[in-house]
N, CA, C and O atoms as a GROMACS GRO file, in nm:
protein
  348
    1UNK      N    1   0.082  -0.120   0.000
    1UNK     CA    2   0.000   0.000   0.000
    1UNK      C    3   0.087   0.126   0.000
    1UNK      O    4   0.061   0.225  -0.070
    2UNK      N    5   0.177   0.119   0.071
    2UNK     CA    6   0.293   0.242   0.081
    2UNK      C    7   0.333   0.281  -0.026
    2UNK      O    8   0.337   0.399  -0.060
    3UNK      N    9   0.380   0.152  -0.114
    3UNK     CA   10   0.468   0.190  -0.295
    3UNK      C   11   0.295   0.264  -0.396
    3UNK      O   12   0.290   0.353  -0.481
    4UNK      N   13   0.187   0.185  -0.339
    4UNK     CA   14   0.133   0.259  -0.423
    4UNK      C   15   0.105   0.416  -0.399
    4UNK      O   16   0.094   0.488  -0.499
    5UNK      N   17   0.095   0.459  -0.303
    5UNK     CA   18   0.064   0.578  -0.219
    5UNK      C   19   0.192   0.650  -0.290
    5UNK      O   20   0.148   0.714  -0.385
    6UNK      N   21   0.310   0.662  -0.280
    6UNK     CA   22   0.425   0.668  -0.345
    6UNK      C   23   0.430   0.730  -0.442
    6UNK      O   24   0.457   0.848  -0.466
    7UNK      N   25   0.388   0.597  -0.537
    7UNK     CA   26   0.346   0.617  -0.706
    7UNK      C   27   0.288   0.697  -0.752
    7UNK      O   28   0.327   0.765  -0.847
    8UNK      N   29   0.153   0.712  -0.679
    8UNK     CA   30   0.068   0.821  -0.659
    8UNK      C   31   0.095   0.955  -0.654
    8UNK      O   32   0.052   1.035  -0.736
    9UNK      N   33   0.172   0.986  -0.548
    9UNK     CA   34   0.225   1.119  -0.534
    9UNK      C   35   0.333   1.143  -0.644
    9UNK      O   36   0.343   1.257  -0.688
   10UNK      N   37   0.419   1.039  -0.697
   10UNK     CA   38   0.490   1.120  -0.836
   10UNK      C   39   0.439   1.170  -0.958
   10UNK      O   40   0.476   1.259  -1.035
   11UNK      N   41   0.328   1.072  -0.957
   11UNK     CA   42   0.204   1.114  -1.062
   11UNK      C   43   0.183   1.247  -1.050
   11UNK      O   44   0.226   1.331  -1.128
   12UNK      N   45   0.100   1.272  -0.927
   12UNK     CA   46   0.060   1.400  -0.880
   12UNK      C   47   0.146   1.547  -0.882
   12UNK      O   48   0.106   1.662  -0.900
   13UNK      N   49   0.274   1.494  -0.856
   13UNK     CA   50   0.357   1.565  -0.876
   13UNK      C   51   0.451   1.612  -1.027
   13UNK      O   52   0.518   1.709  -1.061
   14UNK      N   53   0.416   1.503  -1.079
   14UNK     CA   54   0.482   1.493  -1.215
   14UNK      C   55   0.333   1.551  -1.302
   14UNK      O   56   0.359   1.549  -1.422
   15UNK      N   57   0.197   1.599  -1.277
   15UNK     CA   58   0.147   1.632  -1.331
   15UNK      C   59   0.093   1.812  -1.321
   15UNK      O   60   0.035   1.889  -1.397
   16UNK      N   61   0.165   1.823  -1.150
   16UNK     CA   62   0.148   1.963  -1.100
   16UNK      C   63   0.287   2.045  -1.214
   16UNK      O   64   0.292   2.159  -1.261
   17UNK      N   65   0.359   1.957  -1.223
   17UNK     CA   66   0.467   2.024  -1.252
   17UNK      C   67   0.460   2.055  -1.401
   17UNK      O   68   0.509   2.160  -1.443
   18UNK      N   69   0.394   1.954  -1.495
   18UNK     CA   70   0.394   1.959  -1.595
   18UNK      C   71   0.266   2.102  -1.652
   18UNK      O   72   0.263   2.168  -1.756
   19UNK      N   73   0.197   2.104  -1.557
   19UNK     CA   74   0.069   2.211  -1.553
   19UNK      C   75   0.171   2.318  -1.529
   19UNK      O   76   0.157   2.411  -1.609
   20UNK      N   77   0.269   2.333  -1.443
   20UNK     CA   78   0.330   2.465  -1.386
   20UNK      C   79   0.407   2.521  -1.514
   20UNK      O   80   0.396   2.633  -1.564
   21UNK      N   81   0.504   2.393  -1.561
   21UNK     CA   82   0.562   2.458  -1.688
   21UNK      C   83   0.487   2.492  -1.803
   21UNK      O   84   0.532   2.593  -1.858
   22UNK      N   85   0.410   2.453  -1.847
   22UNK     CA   86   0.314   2.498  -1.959
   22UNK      C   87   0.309   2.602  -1.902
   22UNK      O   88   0.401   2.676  -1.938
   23UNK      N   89   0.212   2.667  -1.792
   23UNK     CA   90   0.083   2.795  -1.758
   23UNK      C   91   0.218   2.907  -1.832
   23UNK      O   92   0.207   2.993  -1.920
   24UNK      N   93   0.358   2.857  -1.743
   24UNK     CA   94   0.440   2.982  -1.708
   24UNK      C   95   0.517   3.056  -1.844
   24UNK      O   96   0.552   3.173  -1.864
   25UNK      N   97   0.528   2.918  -1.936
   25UNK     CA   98   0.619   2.918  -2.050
   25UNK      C   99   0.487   2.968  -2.140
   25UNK      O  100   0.512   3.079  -2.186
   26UNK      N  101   0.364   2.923  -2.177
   26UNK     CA  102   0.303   2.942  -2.264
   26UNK      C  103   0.161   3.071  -2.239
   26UNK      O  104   0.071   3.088  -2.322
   27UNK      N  105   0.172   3.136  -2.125
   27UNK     CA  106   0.041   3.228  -2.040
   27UNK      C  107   0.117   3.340  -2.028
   27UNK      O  108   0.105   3.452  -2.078
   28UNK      N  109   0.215   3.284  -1.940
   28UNK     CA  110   0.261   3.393  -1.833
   28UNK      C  111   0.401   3.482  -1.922
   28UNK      O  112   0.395   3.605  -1.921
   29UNK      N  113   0.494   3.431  -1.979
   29UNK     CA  114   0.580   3.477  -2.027
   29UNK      C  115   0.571   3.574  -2.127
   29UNK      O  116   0.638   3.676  -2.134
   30UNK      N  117   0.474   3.533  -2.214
   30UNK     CA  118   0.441   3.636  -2.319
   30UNK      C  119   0.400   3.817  -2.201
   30UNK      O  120   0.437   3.931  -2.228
   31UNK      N  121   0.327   3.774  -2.094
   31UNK     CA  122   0.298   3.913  -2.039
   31UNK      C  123   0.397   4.012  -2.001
   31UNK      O  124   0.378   4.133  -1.987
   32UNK      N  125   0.533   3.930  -1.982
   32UNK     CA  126   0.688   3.975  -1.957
   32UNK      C  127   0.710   4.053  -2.068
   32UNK      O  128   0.697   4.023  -2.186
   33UNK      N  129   0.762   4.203  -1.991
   33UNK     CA  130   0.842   4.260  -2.136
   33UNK      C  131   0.954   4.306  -2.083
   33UNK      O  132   0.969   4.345  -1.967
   34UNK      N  133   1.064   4.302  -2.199
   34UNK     CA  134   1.207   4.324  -2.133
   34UNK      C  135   1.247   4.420  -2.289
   34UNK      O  136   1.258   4.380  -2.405
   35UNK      N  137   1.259   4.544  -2.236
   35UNK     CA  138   1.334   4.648  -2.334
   35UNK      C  139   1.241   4.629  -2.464
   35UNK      O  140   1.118   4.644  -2.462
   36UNK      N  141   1.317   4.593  -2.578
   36UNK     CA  142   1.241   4.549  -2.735
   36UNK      C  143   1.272   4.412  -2.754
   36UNK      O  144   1.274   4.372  -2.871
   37UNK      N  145   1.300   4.322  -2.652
   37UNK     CA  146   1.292   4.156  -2.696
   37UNK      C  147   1.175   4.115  -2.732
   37UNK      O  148   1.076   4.173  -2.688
   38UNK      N  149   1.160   3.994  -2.831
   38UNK     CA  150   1.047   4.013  -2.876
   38UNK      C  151   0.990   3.846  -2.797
   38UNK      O  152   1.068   3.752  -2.788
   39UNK      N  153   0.900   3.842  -2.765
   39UNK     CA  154   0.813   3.803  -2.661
   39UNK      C  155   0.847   3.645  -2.665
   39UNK      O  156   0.871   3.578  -2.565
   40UNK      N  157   0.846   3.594  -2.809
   40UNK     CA  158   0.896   3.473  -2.822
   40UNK      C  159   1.086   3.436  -2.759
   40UNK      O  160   1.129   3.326  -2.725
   41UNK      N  161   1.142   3.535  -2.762
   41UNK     CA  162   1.292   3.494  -2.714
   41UNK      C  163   1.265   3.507  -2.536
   41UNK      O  164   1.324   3.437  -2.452
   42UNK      N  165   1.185   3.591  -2.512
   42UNK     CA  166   1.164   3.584  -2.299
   42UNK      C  167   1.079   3.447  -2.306
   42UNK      O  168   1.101   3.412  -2.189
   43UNK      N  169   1.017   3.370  -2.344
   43UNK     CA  170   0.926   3.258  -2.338
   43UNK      C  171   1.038   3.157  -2.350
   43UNK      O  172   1.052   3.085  -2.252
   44UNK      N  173   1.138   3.133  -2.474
   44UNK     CA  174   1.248   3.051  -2.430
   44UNK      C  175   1.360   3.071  -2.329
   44UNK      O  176   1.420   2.983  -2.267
   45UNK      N  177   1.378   3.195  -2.324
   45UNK     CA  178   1.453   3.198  -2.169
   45UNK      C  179   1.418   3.153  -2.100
   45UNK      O  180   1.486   3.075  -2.033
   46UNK      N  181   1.292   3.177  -2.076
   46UNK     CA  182   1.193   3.104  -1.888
   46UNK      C  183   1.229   2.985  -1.924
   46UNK      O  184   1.299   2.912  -1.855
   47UNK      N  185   1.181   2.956  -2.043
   47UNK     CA  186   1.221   2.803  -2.065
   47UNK      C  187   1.320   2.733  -2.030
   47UNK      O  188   1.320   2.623  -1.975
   48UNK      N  189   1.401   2.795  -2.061
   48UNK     CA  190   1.574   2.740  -2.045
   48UNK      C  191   1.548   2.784  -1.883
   48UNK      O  192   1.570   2.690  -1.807
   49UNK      N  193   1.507   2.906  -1.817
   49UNK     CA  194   1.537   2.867  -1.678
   49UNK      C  195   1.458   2.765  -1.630
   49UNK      O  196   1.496   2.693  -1.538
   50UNK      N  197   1.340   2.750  -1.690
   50UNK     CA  198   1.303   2.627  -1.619
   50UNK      C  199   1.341   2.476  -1.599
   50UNK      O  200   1.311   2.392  -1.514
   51UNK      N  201   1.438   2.476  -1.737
   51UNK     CA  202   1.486   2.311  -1.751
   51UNK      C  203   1.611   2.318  -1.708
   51UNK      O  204   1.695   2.250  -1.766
   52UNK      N  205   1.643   2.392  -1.612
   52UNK     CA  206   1.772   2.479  -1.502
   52UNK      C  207   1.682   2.398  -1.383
   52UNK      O  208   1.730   2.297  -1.332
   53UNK      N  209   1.577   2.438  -1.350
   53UNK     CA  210   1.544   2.437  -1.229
   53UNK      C  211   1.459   2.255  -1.254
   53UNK      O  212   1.474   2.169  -1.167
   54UNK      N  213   1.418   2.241  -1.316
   54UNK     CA  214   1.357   2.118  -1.335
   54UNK      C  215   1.491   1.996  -1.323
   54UNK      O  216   1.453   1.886  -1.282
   55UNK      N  217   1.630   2.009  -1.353
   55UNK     CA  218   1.696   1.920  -1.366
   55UNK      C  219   1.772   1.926  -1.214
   55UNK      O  220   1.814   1.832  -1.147
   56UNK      N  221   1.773   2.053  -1.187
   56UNK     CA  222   1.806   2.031  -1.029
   56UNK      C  223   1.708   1.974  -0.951
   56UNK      O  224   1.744   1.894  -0.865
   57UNK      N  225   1.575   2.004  -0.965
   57UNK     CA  226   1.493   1.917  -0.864
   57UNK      C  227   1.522   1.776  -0.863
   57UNK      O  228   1.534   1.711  -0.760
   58UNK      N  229   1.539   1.707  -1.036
   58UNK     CA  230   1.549   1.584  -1.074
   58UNK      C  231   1.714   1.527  -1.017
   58UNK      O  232   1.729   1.406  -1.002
   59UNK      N  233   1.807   1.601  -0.994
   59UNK     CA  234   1.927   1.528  -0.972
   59UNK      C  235   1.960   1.529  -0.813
   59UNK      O  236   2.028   1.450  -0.749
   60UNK      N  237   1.888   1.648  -0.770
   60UNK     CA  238   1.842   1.686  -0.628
   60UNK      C  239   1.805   1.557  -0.564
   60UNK      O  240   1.871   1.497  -0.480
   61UNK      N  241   1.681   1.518  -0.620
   61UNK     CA  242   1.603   1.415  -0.550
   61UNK      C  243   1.492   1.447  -0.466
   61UNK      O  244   1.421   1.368  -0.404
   62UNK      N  245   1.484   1.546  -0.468
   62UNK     CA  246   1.401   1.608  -0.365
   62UNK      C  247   1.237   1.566  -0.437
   62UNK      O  248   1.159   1.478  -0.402
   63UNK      N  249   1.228   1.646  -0.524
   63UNK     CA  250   1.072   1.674  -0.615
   63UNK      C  251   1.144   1.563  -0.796
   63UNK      O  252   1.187   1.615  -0.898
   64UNK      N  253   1.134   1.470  -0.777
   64UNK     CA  254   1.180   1.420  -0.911
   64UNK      C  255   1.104   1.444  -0.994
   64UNK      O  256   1.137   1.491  -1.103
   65UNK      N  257   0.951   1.408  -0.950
   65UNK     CA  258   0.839   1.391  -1.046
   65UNK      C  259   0.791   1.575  -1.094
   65UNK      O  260   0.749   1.597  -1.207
   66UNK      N  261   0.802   1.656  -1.021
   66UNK     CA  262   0.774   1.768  -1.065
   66UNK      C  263   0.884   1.816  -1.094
   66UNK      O  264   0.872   1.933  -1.131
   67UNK      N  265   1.014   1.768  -1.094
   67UNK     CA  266   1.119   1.839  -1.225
   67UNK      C  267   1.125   1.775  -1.339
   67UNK      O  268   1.170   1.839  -1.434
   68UNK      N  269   1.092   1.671  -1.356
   68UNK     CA  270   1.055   1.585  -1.466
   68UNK      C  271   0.927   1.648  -1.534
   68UNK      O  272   0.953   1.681  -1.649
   69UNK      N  273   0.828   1.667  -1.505
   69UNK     CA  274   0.700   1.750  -1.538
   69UNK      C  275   0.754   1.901  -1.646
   69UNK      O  276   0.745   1.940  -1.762
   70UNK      N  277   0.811   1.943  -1.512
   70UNK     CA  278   0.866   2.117  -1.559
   70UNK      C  279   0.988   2.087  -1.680
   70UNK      O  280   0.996   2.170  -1.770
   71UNK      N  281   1.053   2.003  -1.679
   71UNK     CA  282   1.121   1.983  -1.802
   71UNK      C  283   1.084   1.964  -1.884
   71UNK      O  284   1.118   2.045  -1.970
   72UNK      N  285   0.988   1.850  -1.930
   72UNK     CA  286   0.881   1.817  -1.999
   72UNK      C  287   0.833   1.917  -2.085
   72UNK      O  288   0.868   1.940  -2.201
   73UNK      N  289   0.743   1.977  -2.012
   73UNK     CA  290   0.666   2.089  -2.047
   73UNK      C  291   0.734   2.205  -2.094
   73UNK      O  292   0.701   2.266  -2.196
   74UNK      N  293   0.827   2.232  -2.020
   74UNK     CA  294   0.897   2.394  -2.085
   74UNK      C  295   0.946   2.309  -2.202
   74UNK      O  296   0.905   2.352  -2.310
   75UNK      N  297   1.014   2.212  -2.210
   75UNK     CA  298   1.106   2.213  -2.372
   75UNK      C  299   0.987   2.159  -2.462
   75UNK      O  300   1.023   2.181  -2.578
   76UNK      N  301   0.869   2.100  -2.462
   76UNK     CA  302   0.786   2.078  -2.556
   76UNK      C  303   0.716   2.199  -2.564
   76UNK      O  304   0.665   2.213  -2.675
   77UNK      N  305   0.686   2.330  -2.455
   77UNK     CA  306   0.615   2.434  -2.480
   77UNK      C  307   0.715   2.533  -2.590
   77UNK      O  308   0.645   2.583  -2.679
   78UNK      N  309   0.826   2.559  -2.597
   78UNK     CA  310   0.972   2.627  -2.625
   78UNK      C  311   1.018   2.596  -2.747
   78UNK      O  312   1.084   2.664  -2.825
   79UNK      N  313   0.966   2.457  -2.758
   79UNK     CA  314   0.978   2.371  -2.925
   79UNK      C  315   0.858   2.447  -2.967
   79UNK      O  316   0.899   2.562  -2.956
   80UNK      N  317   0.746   2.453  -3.004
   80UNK     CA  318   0.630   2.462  -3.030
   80UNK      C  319   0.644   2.573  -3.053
   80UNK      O  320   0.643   2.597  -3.174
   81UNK      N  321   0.671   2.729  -2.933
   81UNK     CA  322   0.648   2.839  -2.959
   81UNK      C  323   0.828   2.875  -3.077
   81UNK      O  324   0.823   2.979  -3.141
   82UNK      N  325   0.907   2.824  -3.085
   82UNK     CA  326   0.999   2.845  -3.144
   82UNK      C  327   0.969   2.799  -3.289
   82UNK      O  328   1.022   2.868  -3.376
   83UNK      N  329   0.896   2.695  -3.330
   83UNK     CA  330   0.843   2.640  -3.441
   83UNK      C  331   0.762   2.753  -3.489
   83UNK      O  332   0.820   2.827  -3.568
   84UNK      N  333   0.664   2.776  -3.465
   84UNK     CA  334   0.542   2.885  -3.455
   84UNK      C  335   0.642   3.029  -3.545
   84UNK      O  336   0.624   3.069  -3.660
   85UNK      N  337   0.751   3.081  -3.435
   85UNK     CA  338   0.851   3.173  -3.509
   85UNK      C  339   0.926   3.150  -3.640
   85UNK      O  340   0.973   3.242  -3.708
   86UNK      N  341   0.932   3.046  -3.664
   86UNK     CA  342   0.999   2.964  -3.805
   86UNK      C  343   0.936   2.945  -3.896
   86UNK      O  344   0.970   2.930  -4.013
   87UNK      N  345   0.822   2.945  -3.841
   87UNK     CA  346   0.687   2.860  -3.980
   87UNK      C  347   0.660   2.978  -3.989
   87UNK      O  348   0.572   3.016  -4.067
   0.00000   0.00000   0.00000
């Protein structure tokens, strides 16, 4: 019962996290303005800080499942909005 309880919470956690990196990389960043950068290069920064902070949680040990999430999410949100600039 313990391992499943466990399991559970990385889920939970690996799905808070994956919600956190999307909202921040794909909501929140665009509202950031810095000088004349143009909105898509501050959205991959966060990005890149986030898969900064997502790989320390993950090598940390602390939060695996929600740095795994936040990695996840920022580099598939960061691909997407960087594609979007190309196409």
């Amino acid at each position: 019962m313990r391992y499943l309880v466990i399991q559970m919470e990385n889920l939970l956690f690996l799905a808070l996290g994956f919600i956190a990196g999307w909202f921040v990389v794909t909501i929140a960043s665009p509202r950031f303005v810095i000088a004349s950068f143009p909105t898509w290069l501050v959205s991959v920064a966060i990005a890149t800080a986030l898969l900064a902070l997502g790989g320390r949680l993950v090598f940390d040990g602390t939060f695996q499942g929600f740095g795994i999430g936040l990695m996840a999410s920022s580099f598939s949100s960061a691909t997407l909005l960087v594609y979007e600039v190309v196409r």
